[in-house]
C-alpha positions in Angstrom: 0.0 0.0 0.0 3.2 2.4 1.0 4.7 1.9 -2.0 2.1 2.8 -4.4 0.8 6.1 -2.8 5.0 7.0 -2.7 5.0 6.2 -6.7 2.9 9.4 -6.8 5.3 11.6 -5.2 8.8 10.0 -5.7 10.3 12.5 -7.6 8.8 15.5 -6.1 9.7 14.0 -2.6 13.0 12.4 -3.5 14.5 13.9 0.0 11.6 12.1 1.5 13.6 9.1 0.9 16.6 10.2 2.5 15.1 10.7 5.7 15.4 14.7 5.6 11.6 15.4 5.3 8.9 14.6 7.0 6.8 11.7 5.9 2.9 11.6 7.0 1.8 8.5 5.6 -1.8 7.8 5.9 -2.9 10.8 7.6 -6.3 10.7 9.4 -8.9 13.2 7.8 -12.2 14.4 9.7 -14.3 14.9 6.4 -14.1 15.4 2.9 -11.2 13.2 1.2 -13.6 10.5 -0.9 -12.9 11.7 -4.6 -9.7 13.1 -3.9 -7.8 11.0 -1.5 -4.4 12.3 0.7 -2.6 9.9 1.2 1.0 11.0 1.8 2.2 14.3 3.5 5.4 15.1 3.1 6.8 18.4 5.4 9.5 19.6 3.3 11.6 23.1 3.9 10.8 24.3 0.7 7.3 22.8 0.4 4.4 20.5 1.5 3.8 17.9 -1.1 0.9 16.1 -1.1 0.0 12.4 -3.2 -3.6 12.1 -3.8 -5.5 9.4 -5.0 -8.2 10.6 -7.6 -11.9 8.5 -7.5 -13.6 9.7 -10.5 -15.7 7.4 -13.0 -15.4 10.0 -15.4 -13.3 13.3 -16.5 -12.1 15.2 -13.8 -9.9 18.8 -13.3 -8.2 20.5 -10.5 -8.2 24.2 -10.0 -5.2 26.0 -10.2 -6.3 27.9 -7.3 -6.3 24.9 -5.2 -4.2 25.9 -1.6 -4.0 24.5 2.1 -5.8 26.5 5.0 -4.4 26.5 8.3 -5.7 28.9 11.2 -6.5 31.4 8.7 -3.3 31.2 6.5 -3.2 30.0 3.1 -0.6 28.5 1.6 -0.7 28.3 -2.3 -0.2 25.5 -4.6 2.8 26.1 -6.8 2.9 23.2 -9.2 1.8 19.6 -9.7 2.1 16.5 -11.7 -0.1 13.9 -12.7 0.4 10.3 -12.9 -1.7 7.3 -14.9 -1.5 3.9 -13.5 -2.4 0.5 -13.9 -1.9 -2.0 -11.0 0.1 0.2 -9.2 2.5 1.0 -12.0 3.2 4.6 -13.0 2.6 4.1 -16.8 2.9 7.7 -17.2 3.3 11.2 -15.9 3.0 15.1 -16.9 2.8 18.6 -15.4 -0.4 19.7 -14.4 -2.4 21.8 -16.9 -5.5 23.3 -15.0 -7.5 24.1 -17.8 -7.1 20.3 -19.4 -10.0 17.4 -18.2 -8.3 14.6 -17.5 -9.4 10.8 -18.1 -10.0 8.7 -14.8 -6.9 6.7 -16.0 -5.0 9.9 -14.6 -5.5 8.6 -11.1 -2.8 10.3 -8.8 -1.4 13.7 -8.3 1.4 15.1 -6.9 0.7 18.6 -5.5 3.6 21.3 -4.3 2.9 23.8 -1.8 4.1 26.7 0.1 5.3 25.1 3.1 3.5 24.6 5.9 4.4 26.4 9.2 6.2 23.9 11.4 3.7 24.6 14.2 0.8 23.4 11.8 -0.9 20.5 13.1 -4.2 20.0 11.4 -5.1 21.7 8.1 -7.6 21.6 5.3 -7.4 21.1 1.4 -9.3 23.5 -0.4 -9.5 23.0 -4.5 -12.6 25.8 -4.7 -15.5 26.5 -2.2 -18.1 23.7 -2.2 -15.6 21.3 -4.4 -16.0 17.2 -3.7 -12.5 17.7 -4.1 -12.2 19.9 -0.1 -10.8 17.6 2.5 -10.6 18.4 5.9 -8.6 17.8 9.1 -5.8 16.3 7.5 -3.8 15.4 11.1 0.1 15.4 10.7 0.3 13.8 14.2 -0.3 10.3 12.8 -2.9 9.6 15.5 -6.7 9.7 15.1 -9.7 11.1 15.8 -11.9 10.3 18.7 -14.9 7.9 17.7 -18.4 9.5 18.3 -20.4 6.6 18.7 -20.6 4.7 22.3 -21.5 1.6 22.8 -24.6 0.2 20.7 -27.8 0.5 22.6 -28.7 -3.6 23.3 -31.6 -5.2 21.6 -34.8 -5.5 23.5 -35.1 -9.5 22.4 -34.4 -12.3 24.4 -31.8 -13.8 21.9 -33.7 -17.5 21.3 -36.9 -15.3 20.4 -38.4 -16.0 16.9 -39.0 -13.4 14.3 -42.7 -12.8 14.8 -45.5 -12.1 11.3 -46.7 -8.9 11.1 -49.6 -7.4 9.2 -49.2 -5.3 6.4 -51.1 -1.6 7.3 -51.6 1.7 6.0 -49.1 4.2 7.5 -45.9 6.3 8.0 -42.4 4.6 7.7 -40.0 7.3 9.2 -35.7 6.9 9.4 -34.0 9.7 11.4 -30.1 9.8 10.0 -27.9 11.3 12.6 -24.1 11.8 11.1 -21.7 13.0 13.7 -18.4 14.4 13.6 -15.3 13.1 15.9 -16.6 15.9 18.2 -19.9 14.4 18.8 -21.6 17.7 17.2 -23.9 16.4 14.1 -22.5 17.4 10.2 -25.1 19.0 7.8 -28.5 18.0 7.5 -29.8 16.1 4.4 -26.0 14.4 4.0 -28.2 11.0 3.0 -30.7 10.6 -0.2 -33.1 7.8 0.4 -34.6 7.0 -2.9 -37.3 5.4 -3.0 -40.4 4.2 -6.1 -43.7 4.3 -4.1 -45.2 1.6 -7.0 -49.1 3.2 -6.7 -48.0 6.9 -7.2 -44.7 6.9 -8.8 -43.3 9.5 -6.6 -39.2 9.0 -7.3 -38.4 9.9 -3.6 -39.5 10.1 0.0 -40.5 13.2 1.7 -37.7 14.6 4.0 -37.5 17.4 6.6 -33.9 17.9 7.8 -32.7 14.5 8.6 -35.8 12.7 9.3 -37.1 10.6 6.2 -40.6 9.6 6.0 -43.2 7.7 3.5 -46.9 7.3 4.5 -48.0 3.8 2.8 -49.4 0.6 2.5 -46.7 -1.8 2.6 -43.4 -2.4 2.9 -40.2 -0.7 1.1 -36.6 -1.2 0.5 -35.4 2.0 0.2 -31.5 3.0 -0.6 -29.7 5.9 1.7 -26.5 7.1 0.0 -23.9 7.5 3.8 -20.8 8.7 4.1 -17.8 6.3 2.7 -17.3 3.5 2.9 -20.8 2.0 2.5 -22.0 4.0 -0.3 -25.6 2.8 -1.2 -27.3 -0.3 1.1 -31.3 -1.1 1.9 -33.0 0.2 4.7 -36.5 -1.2 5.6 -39.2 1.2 5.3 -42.2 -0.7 7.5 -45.4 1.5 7.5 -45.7 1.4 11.3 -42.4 1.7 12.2 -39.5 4.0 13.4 -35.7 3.7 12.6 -32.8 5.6 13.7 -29.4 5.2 12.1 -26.1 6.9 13.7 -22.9 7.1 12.2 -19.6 8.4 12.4 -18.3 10.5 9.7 -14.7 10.5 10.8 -14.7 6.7 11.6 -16.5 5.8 7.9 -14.1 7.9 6.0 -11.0 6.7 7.5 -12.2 3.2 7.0 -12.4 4.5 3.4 -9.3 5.9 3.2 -7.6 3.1 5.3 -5.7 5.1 7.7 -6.5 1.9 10.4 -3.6 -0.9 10.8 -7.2 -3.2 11.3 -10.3 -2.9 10.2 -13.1 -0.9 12.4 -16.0 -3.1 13.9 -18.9 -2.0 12.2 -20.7 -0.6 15.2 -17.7 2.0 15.0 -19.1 3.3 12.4 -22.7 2.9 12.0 -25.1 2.0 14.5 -29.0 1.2 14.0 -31.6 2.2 17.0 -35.6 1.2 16.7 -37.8 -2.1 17.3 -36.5 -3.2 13.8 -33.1 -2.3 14.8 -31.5 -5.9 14.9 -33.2 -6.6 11.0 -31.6 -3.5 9.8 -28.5 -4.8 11.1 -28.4 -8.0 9.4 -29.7 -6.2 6.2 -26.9 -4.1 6.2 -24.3 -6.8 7.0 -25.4 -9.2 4.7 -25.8 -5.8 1.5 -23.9 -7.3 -0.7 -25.3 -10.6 -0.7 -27.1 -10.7 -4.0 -24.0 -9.3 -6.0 -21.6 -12.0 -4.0 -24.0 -15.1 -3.9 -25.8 -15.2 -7.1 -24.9 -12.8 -9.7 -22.7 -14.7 -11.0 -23.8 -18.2 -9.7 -25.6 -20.0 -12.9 -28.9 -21.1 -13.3 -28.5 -24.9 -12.2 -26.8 -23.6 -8.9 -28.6 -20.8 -7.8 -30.3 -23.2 -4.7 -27.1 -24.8 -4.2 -25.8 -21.4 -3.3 -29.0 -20.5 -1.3 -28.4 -23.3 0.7 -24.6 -22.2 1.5 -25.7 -18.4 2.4 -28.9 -19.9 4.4 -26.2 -22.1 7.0 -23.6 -19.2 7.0 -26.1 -17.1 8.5 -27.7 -19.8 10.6 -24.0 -20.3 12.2 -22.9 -16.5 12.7 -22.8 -16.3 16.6 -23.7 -12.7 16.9 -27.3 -13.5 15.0 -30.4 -13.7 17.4 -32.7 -16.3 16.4 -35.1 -13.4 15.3 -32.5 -12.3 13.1 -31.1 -16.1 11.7 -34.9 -16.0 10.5 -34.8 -12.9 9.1 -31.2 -13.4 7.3 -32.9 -16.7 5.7 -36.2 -14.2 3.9 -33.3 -11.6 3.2 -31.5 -14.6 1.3 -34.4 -16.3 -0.1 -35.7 -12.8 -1.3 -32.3 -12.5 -3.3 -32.6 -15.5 -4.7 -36.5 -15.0 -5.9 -35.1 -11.8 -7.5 -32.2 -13.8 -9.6 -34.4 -16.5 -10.2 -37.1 -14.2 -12.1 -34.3 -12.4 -14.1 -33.3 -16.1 -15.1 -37.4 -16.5 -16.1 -37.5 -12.9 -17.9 -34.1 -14.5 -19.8 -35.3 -17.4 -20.5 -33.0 -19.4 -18.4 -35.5 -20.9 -15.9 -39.2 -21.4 -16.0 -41.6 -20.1 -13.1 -42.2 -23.6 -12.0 -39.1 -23.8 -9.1 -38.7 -27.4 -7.9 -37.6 -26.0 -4.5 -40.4 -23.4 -4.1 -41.5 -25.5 -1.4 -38.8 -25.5 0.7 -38.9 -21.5 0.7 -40.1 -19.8 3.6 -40.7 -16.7 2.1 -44.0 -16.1 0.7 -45.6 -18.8 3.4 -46.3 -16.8 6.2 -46.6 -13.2 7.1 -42.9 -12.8 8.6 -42.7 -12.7 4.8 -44.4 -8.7 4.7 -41.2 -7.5 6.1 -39.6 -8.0 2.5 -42.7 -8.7 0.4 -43.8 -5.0 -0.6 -45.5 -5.6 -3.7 -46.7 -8.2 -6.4 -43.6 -9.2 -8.0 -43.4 -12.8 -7.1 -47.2 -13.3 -7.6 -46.8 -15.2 -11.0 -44.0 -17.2 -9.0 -46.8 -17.9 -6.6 -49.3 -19.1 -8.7 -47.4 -21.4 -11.3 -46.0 -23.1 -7.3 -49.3 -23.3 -6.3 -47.8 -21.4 -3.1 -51.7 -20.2 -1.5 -52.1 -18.5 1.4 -51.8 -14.9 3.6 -49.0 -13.5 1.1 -50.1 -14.8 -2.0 -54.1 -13.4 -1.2 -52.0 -9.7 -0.3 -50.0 -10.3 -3.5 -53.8 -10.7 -5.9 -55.0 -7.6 -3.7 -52.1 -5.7 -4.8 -52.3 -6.3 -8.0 -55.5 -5.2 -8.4 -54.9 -2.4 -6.6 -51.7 -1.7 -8.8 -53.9 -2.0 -12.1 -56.2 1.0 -10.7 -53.2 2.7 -10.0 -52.1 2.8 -13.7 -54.8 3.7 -15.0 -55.3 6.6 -12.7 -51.5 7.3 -13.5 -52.6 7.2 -16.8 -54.7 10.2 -16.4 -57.9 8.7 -16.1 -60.3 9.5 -13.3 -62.2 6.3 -12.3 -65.5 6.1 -10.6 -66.4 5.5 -7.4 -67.6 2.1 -8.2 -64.1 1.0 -9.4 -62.4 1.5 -5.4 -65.6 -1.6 -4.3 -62.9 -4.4 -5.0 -60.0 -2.7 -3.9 -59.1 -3.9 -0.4 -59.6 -0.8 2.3 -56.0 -0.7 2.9 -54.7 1.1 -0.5 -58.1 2.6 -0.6 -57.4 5.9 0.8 -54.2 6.7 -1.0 -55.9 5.7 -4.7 -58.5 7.9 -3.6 -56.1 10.4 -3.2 -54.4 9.9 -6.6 -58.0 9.7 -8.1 -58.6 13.2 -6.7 -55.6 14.6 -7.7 -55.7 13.4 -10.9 -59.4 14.8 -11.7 -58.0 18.6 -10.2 -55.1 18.2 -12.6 -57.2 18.0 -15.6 -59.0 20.8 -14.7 -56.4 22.9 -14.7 -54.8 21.9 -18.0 -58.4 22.6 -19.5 -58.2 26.2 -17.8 -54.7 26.4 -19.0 -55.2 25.2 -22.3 -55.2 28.5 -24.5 -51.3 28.7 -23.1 -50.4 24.8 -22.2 -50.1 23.2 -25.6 -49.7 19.3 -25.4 -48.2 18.1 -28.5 -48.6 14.2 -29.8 -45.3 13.3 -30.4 -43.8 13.6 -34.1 -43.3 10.8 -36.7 -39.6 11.0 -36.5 -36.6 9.6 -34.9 -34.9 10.7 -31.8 -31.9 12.2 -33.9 -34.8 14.4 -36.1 -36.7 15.3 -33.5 -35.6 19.2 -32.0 -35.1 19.5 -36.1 -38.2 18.7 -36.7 -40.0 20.9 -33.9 -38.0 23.6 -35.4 -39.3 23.4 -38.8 -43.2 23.2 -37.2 -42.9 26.3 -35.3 -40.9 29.1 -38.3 -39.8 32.2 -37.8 -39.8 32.8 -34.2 -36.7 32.3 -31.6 -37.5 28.7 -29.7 -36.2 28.0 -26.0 -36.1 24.4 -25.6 -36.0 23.0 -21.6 -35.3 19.5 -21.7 -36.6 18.4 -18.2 -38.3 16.0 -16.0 -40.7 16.2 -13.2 -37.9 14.6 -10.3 -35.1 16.9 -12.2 -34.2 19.5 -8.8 -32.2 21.4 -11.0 -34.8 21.3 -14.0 -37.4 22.6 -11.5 -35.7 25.4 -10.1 -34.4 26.5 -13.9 -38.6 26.4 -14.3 -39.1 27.9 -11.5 -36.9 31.1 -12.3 -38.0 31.1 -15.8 -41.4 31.9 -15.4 -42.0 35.3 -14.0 -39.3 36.5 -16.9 -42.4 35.7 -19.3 -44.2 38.7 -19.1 -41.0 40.3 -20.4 -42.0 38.7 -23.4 -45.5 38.8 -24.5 -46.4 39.7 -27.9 -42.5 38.9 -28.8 -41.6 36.3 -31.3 -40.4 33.6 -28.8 -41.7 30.3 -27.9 -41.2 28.4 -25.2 -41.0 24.6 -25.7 -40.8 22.0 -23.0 -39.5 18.3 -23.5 -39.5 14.9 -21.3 -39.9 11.1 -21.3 -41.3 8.9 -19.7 -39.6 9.1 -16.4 -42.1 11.8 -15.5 -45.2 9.9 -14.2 -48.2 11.6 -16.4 -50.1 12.8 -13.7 -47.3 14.6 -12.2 -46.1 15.9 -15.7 -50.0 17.0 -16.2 -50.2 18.3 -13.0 -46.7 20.8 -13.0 -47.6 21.8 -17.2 -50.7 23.1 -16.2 -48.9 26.2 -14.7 -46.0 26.3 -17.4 -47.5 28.1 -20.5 -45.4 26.7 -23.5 -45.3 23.8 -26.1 -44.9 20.6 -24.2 -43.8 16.9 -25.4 -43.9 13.5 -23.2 -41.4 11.8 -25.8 -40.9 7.7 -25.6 -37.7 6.8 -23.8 -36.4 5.9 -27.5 -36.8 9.1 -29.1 -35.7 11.1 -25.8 -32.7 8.9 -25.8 -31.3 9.1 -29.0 -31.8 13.6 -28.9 -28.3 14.2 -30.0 -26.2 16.0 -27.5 -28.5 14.7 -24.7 -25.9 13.9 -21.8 -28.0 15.0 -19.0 -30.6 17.9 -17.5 -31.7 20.2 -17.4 -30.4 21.0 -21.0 -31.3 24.0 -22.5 -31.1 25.3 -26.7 -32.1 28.6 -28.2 -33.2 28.3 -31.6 -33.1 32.0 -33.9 -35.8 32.6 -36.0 -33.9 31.2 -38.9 -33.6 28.1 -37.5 -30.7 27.7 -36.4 -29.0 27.2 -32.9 -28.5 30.0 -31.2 -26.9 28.7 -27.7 -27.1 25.5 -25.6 -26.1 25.3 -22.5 -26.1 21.9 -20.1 -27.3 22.2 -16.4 -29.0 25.0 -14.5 -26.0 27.8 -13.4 -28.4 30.7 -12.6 -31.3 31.9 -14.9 -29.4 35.9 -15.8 -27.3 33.6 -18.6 -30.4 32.0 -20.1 -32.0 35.7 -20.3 -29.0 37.5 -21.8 -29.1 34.4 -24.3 -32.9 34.7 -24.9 -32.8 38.9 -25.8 -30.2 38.3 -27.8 -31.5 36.1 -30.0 -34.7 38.0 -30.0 -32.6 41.5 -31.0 -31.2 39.4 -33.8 -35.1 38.1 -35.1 -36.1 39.4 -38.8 -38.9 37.2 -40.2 
């Protein structure tokens, strides 16, 4: 490990070797420092060089104005070199050119700076001022930080107690995400995402107020929560019903990360889980990678076989409850329903399993704790597995077919909610409702919201051919969707500027796919005036240019484009952009 991070900065650090510098190998980091790893310090009389490790799946750049901070004194980067590697070989190197992108092959730097003060103890890395690139803390005592977390409340289960069914129910599912520093004092709010599809209303992500994450519903979810390194994404359970509380310790997950620990950090170090459903999280989280390890890449004929291997590792862990052994068995089993019905979509199994009965999932209702909708309900019938899930599975469905249709923008009767079960009732009601007021609108709105059929072309012809329907007028194309943050705050800038405009020859044209659920698309139009398209995800995808949004393009009244411009920076650049194509407009 020493010996690759020092290939960065061998010839900038040559003294290094001699012994005449200091060397900070490792050096613990409070926050910051997961795209743009320190990993050597070296305190030199003429300047602090610093080897980083660069994460990036894509292009990356530095800033030339990249410096240290240390008790209000900066000291200045003064040159750099960057290296490309391949199994810890330097294949290549060259100086630093901040205005070049480089490749994520270019995956170390070497950075020079003004030397630090010799009383400097802690200091920061500071490319620009909200860069992912900002580390801070770095320590140059080669000790660590103080963990945050004390011990890990106990469970409130005797440990030979089963896990018990429970009954699906209409309700709130909350998690409250607590990320500390090595102080004890909490970082920012909202440092987690959950992500989340609620199935009946196609919503793309919970509802959150600071760092308490909620979802009123009808059954269970499996939501992801993006934490600090070095867990990146995992599952939570989201139980309508029940409460969650996850802690964890910035300082401790990022040096994990970084691996600044001679051993490995006990997991309750790092992240701990507080609740009633405390102890399932917990084997949910250990056991995260479980699908990706055990049957990915396990083939057809010895998917069971491997089933059977996970199912006695977890029934022989020690630390495992029994509550949780029966727990880590559905978790398994669920894993293994989800490879197996990829295998039946491919063609590589049929839906008839000959070891469906020996499942426990799907037999009783411990089974609602990972069964949240109606995707093994085929499975179910061609097994002739009957019962408490299955019935919840039909209900679903049918529930689930309403739900389209609603989604679909159409308002159903009354009489269409009598053979829905009570349980989802009130939340297609809801959607019905919502859907009805929507379509109001958009008939109110419907001198100024034009909804256009999509055209007979390709993907490629598409903005071209829009162009050519709409001659002699300046377009302003907003590529969007309804989940887009940016898109809806570019949207939401954009329209008192409007008024500018009326009786000008500009048109405003609005364009998304099918990631935007209808009824939300119908409902946020209805207060956009403008031309608007729902394109197929095969025309949106093959818009040329179309990397991601919001994107915006300014057609003149020629036809030709004007400006385009990727992302939403601020809406004064779209408006300069928009009056100057309108001062250049002749018909």
């Amino acid at each position: 490990m020493k010996q690759i991070i020092l290939l960065a900065i061998a010839m900038m650090a040559a003294s290094a070797v001699l012994g005449k510098d200091k060397v900070v190998d490792r050096p613990a980091i409070s926050s910051g420092g997961t795209t743009f790893r320190p990993c050597t310090v070296v305190l030199g009389k003429s300047a602090t060089t610093i080897g980083f490790k660069v994460f990036s799946g894509g292009t990356w750049r530095l800033s030339a104005d990249s410096h240290l901070d240390s008790e209000g004194k900066t000291y200045r980067m003064t040159k750099a070199t960057v290296f490309k590697r391949a199994k810890g070989q330097v294949l290549s190197r060259e100086a630093f050119d901040p205005s070049k992108h480089y490749t994520w092959e270019y995956d170390s730097v070497s950075a020079e700076f003004e030397p630090l003060d010799k009383k400097v103890k802690v200091f920061d890395f500071v490319e620009t001022e909200k860069s992912n690139f900002n580390t801070q803390g770095i320590r140059l005592d080669g000790k660590h930080y103080p963990f945050a977390l004390g011990k890990p409340t106990p469970y409130p289960y005797d440990k030979n107690e089963p896990l018990p069914p429970i009954t699906p129910q209409y309700g709130k599912a909350r998690y409250t995400l607590n990320v500390y520093r090595h102080d004890g004092t909490k970082t920012r709010d909202n440092t987690a995402m959950f992500g989340l599809n609620n199935r009946f209303s196609d919503d793309r992500f919970l509802g959150f107020t600071e760092n308490i994450y909620e979802i009123e519903a009808s059954s269970t979810y499996l939501a992801a929560v993006a934490a600090p390194y070095p867990f990146q994404q995992f599952s939570v359970l989201m139980v309508p019903g029940y409460e969650t509380t996850i802690n964890v310790d910035e300082t401790a997950s990022i040096g994990s990360y970084a691996k600044i620990y001679k051993k490995p950090l006990p997991t309750e170090r790092i992240i701990q889980f507080e609740g009633p459903l405390a102890d399932l999280q917990q084997v949910t989280f250990d056991e995260r990678w479980i699908y990706h390890n055990t049957f990915y890449n396990t083939p057809a004929d010895s998917l069971w076989e491997a089933l059977q291997g996970k199912v006695q590792q977890i029934e022989k862990n020690k630390a495992y409850s029994r509550r949780q052994k029966d727990y880590g068995r559905l978790w398994a089993e669920s894993r293994y329903l989800m490879r197996y019905m990829d295998d039946v979509k491919e063609g590589a199994a049929t839906l008839q399993d000959s070891h469906a009965a020996d499942l426990a999932l799907l037999k009783d209702g411990r089974s609602f704790y990972l069964v949240g909708d109606a995707t093994y309900l085929d499975y179910a019938h061609a097994n002739h597995i009957g019962g408490v899930v299955t019935e919840w599975m039909e209900d679903y469905a049918r529930a689930m077919n309403l739900a389209k249709r609603i989604r679909g923008m159409e308002t159903v009767p009354e009489t269409a909610f009598d053979t829905i079960p009570s349980i989802y009732r009130k939340e297609l009601q809801a959607m019905n409702d919502s859907t009805r007021h929507a379509i109001e609108r958009l008939r109110e709105a419907a001198a100024e919201v034009k909804v256009m059929d999509t055209p007979d072309c390709t993907g490629e012809e598409f903005i071209a051919t829009v162009v050519r329907e709409n001659p002699g007028v300046v377009l302003f194309f907003d590529l969007w969707a309804t989940w887009c943050g940016p898109c809806m705050s570019g949207i939401k800038a954009m329209e008192p500027l409007k008024s500018q405009w009326v009786g000008r020859p500009i048109r405003f044209v609005y364009v998304t796919n099918e990631s935007s659920p209808a009824n939300q698309w119908t409902k946020q139009i209805a207060s956009m005036p403008g031309i608007h398209y729902r394109l197929p995800d095969a025309i949106w995808m093959a818009i040329p240019h179309l990397s991601s949004i919001p994107q915006y393009c300014i057609y003149d009244s020629q036809g030709k484009l004007f400006y385009e411009q990727t992302g939403f920076g601020g809406i004064d650049p779209l408006k300069e952009k928009i009056e100057e194509a309108l001062s250049s407009w002749h018909p």
